[in-house]
N, C-alpha and C positions, 0 to 999 in steps of 0.2 A: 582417649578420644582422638582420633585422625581429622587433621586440619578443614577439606572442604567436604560438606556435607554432601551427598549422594542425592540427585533429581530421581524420582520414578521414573520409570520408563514408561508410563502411560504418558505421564508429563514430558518428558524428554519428544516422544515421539510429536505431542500435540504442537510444541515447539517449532520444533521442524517445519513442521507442515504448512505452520503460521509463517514462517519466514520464508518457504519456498511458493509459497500465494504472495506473499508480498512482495517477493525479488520479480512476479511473475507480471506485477500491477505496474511494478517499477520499468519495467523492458515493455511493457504496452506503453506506456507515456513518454517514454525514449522513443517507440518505433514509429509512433504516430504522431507526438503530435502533444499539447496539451489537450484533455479529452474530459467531455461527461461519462456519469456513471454508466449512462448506456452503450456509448461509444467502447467504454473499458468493461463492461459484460458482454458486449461481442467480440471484440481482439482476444482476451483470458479467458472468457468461455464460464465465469462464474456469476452466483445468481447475486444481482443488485444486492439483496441487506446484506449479505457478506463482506461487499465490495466496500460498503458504506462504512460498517465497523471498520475495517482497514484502513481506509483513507483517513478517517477520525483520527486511529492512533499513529496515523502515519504523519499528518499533520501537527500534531502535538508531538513530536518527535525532529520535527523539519526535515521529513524528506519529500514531502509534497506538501504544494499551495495551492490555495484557490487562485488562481491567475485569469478570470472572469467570470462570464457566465453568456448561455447561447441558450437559445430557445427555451427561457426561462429556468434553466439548470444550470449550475457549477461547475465550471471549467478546469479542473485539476492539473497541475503539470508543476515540475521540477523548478524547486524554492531557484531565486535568481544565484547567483553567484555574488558573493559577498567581496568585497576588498577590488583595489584599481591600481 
């Protein structure tokens, strides 16, 4: 048996795609600004529940926080920077 196990490549591919939407959510809230989901379905161009799933795992993750909220919606933007 050879040491690391082989991803599918359906899976390899879905991988991808998930991390290049996500590097893509990441560069909209660097370009703009901290942002709602709507503000971040029009800069990325992708539909709201997607954008939501992402944020969730990207939050649980720490690469985005809720940093308020604006017209009764969640304000997402880049966790603060830790250490002084």
């Amino acid at each position: 048996m050879s040491g690391k196990p082989r991803i599918a490549p359906e899976k390899a591919k879905k991988i991808q795609e998930r991390n290049i939407e996500r590097n893509t959510i990441l560069r909209g809230i660097r370009s703009q600004g901290p942002s709602t989901i709507e503000e971040l379905s029009k800069v990325t161009g992708m539909e709201k529940s997607k954008l939501v799933g992402h944020l969730l795992a990207m939050r649980q993750f720490g690469k985005v926080s809720v940093v308020g909220q604006r017209d009764d919606q969640l304000v997402y933007g880049m966790p603060a920077e830790s250490g002084s």
